[in-house]
MARVEXMI-794916 format. One record per residue: x, y, z of N, C-alpha, C in turn. Coordinates in steps of 0.1 Angstrom, whole numbers, plus 5000, padded with zeros to 4 digits. Last residue first. Layout:
BEGIN
XYZXYZXYZ;...
This chain:
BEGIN
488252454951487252384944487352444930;490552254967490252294961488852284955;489252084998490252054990490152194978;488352025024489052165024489852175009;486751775032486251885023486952015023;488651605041488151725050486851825043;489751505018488951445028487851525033;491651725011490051675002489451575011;492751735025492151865031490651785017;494351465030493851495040492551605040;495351455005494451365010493651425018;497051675008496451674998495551595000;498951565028497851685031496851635021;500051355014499451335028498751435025;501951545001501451414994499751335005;503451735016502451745007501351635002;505451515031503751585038502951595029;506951465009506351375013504751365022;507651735009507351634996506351554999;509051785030507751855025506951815014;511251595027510251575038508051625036;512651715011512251605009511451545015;513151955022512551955011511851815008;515051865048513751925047512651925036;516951755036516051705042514651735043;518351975025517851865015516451785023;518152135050517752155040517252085027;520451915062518551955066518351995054;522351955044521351815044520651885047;523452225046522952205033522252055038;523852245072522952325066521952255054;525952075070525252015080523652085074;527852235056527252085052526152065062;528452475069527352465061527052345051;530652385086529252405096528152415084;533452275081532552335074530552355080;534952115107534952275095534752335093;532851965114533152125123533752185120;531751795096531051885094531552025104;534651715096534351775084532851885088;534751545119535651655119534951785103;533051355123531851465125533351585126;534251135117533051135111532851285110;536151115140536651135123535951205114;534651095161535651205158536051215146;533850845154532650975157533951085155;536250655154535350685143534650785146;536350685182537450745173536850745162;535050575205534450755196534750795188;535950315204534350345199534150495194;538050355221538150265206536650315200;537350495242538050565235537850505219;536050305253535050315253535750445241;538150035255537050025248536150185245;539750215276540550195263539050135252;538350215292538650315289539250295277;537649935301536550015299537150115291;540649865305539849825293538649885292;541049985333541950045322541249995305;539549955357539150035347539650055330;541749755367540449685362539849755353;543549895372543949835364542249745358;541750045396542550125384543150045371;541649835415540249905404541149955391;544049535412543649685416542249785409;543849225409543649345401543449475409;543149035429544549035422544749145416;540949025447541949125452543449095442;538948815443540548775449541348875454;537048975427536648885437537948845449;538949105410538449185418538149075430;539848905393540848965398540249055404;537648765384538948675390539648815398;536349005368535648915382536948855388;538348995348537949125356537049065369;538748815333539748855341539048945353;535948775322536448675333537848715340;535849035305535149015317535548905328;537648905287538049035295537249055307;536448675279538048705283537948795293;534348875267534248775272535548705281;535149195261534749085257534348995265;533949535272534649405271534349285269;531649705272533049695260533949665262;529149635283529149665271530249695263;530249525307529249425303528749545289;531649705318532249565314531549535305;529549875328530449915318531149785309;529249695352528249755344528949775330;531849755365531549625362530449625351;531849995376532649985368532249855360;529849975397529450005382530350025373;529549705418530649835410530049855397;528249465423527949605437528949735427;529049275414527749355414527249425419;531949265420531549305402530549335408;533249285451532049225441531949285432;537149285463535449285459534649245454;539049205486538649145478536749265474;541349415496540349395499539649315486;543949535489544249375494542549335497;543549825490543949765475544149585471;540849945508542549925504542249825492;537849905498538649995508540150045509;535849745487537349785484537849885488;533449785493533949705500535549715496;532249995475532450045488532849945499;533049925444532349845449533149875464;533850255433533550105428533050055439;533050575406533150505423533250355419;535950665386534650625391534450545405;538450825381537450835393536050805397;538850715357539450675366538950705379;536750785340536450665343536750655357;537451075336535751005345536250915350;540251035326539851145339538651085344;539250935302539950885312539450925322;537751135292537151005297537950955300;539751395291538551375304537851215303;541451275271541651265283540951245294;539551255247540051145256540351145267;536951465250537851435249538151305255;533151325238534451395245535851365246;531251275218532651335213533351415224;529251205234529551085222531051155219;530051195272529551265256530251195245;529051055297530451065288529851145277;527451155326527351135310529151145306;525951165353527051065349527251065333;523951405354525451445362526251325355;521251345358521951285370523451325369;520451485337519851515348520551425359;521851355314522151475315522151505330;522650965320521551115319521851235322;522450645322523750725320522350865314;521250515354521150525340521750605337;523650445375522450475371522350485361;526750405379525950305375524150345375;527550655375527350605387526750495390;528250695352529650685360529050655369;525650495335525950595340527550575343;525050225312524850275320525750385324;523350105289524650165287524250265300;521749955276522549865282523549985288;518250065268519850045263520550005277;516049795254516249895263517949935260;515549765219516049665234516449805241;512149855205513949855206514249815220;509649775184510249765201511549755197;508050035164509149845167509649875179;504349985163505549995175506749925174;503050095133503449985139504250045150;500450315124501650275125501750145133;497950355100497950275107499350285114;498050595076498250425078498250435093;495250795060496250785071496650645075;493450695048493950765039495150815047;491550425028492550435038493650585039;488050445022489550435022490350465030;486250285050486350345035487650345031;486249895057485750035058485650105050;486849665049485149665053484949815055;488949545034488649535053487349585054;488549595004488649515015488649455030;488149875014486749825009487449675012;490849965019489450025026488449905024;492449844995492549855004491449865015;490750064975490249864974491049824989;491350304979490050234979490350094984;494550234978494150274987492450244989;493750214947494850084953494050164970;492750424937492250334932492750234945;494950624942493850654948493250554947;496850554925497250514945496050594951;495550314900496150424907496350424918;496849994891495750074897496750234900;498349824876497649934867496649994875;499449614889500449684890499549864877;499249424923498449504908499149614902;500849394943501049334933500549394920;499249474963500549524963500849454948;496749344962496449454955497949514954;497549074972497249094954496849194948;498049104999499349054988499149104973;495749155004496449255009497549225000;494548935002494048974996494949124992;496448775019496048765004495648834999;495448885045496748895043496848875023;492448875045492948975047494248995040;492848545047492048595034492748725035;493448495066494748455060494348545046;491748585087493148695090493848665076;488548555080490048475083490948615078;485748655089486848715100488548625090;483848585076484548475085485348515090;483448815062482248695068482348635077;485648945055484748995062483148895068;487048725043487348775056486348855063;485348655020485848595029486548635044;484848885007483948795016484448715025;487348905001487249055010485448945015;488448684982488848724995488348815005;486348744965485948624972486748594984;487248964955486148974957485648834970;489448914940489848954950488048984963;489048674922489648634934489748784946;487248884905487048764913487848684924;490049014902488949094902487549024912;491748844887492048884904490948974908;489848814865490548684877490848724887;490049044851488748974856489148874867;491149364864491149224851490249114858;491149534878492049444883492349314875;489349734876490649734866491349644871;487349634891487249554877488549624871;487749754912487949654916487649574897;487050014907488249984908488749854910;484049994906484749994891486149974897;483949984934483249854929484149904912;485050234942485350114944485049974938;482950384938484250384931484850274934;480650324952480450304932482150294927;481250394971481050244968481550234955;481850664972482850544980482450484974;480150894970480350764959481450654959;482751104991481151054980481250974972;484350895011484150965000482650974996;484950755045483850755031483550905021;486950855052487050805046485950785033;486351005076486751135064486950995051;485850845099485051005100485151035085;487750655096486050595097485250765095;489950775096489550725082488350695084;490250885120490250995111489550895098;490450675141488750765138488950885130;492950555131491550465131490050595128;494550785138494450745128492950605125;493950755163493350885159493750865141;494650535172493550515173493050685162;497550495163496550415155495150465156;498750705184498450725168497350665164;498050555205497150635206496750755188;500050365200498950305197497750405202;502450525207502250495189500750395193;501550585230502150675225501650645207;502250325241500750395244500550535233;504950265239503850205230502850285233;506750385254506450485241505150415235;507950235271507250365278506650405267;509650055253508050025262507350145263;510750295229510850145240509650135244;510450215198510750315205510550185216;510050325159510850245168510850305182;507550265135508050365145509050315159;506750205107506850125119507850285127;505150335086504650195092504950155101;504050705081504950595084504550455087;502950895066502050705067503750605070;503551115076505051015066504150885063;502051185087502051305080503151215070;501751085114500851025100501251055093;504151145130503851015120503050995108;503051365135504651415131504551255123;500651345146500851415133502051365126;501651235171500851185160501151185148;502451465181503151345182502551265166;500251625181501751665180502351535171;499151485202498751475192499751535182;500651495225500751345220500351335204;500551745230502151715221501351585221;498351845240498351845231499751785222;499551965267498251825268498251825252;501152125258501252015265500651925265;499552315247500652275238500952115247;498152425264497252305255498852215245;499552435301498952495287498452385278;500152355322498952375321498852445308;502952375331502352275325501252305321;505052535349504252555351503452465332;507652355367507152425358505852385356;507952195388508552335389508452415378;507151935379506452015387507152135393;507451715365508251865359507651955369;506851515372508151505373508751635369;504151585370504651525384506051535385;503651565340503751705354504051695365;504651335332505451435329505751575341;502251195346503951165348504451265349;500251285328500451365346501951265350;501451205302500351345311500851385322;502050925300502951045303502351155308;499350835294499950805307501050895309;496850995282498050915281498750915290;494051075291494251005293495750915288;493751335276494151315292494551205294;493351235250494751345256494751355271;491051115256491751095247493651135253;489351365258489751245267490551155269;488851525242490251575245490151425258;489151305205488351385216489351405229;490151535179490851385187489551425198;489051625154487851535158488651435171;490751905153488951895156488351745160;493151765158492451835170491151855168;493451735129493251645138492751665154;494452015124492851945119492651785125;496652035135494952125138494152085133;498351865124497851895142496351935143;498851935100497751835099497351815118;499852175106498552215096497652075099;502152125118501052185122499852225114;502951995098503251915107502151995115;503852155078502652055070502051995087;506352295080505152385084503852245087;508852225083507852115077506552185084;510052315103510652385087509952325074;510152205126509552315124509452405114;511451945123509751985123509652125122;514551875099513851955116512351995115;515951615089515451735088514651795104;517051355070517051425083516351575081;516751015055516251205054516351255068;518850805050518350845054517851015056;520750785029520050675028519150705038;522750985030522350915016521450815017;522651085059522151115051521551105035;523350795083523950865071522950935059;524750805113523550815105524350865089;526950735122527050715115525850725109;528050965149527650815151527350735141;527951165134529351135140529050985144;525351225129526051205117527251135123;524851255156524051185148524551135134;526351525164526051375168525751265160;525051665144526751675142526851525146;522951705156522651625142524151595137;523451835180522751695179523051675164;524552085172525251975176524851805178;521952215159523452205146524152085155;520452205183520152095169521452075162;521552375198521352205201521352165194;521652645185522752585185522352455191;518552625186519152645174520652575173;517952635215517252535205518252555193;518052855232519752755229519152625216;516552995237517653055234518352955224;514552945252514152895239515652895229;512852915276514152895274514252845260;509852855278510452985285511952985280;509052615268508352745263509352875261;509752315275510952455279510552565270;507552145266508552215285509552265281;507352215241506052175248507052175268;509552295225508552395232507752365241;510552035217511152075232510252185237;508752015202508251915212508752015224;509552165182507952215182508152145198;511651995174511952125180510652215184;513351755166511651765176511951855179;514551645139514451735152513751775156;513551325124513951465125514051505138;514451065100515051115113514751295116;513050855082513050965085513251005101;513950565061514150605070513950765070;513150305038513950475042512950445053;515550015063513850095054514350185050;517449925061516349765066515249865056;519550095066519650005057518949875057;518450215093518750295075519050195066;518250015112517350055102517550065088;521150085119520549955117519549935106;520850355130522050305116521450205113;519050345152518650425137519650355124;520050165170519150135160518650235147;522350385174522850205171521850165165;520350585188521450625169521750465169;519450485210519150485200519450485186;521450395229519850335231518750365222;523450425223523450275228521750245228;523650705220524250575209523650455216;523150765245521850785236522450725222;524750725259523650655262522750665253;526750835253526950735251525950655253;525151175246526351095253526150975251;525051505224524751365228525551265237;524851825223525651755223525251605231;521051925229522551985219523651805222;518451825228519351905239520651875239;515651875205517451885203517751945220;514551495207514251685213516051735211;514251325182514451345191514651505196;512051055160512551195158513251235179;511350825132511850905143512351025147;510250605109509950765115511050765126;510150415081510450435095510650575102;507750325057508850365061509150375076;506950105031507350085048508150165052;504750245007506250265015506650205030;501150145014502850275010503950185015;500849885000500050005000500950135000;
């Protein structure tokens, strides 16, 4: 039907750390070469809590996306670009706000999270209670298909489906839905025309999932329908109208593995961050002063890996070998911390040296970075256009 594509997007708070390669850019690169791929800068979102501090939005993004490239996203295969330069993103907000109901929006579980946990700021505006739909938009607007994110986020992409669900049941039935449909279903030549007829009974009678999936196979296949014609039969196969917003999928990403200097989760807001391009020395300097296991007292004190968050670290850039030296020689007291640290640091230096190479050109030249979004962007608005256009003739806003 469309394009399997992939969405995401993150709030620019400028220069990235090790946690945010581990727990996202690792699956974006992955992707880029599974789907296209759309990567943008949630710069509309950061508005939704930091209204009041707006200063620094500009210079975050140029450094996040410096990030982002330094970790290997790669613009030839994936579109980057920034929401707020894709005007289309608030045009399709607003008209989704007439029919989200606002119960809807109260009820996503971040809501009163968020205010609970931002409760030194003042929240009560609509931008807020309104970013899920925000949110939304930022997907329909690509009929993205799969949207990658962790647990906390499913309610999130399945509050899309639903506003995607009550936009096509509200705006789908066209005038003369049937009639069109029913002739779209004879450019399909007579045989799949009947086969496809006896699948869309079929499932719609008997509910079979296998008929849906077939039937779903033989209009991807057709190769003389239009993508207004193909979208109908779509609709009219499953039993509703057309389809004019997709549906997203949740890909579940593995939580990230990549913990703090204090063995907490590695976060701006706790203070333990290595940055994806900090110096060598100061990541020495961190490592070496990380805390370890408060039973190693002197240097003859046997300790525990599960009590040191040095050991945490282990468990993402040492091997196997390397980990068994590192228990043997803590548990025993044969290894001193400082000699135990020494492979974490030497792993975690091995890993930014490519990001330093990567992201030397764009701090050159700061108007490469310009020139992608910009490609991005274009390419993006392309893509909205394509979507609106549905959307305002849906709406009855279409030309007349």
């Amino acid at each position: 039907m469309f394009a399997e594509r992939v969405l995401s997007g993150m709030r620019p708070t400028g220069a990235l750390h090790l946690g945010h390669y581990h727990g996202v850019l690792k699956n974006w690169i992955r992707l880029q070469n599974e789907f296209p791929c759309l990567f943008f800068v949630a710069d509309w979102h950061a508005l939704t809590t930091h209204y009041d501090d707006v200063q620094v939005i500009g210079a975050n993004t140029h450094e996040m996306v410096i990030d982002w490239l330094a970790s290997g996203v790669d613009p030839s295969q994936s579109t980057l670009f920034v929401q707020s330069r894709v005007p289309q993103h608030a045009e399709l907000h607003l008209l989704l706000s007439m029919m989200a109901p606002l119960s809807w929006l109260e009820r996503v579980p971040t809501y009163k999270d968020q205010q609970e946990r931002l409760s030194e700021k003042d929240l009560t505006t609509y931008g807020f209670l309104g970013y899920p739909l925000l949110q939304a938009a930022d997907i329909l607007i690509y009929r993205a298909e799969h949207v990658p994110v962790g647990e906390d986020q499913v309610p999130h992409v399945e509050f899309t489906r639903e506003v995607a669900r009550r936009f096509n049941h509200l705006y789908g039935k066209e005038p003369g839905y049937e009639q069109k449909a029913q002739d779209a279903v004879k450019k399909l030549g007579s045989k799949r025309a009947k086969l496809y007829t006896e699948l869309r009974v079929k499932y719609q009678e008997q509910g079979a999932a296998d008929a849906l999936e077939a039937g779903r196979a033989l209009l991807a296949e057709a190769q003389n329908l239009s993508m207004g014609d193909r979208e109908r039969l779509f609709g009219y196969l499953e039993g509703g109208g057309k389809i004019i917003l997709v549906e997203p999928k949740a890909l579940l990403t593995e939580a990230s593995r990549m913990p703090g200097l204090d063995g907490q989760k590695m976060s701006k807001s706790y203070g333990n961050t290595i940055a994806l391009r900090e110096d060598p020395k100061s990541v020495e300097k961190k490592i070496r002063t990380m805390p370890t296991d408060p039973a190693r007292v002197r240097r003859h004190d046997p300790g525990n890996p599960d009590k040191c968050p040095v050991w945490q670290l282990h468990q993402v850039y040492s091997d196997e070998a390397t980990r068994a030296w590192a228990r043997q020689g803590c548990t025993t007291a044969g290894i001193g911390c400082l000699e135990c640290k020494q492979p974490v640091i030497d792993g975690v230096i091995r890993e930014q040296a490519p990001m330093f190479e990567r992201a030397q050109k764009y701090l050159d030249d700061p108007t490469l970075v310009k020139n992608i979004l910009e490609d991005g962007c274009e390419k993006a608005g392309k893509l909205a256009d394509e979507t609106m256009r549905d959307v305002r003739a849906a709406m009855g806003l279409g030309e007349t």
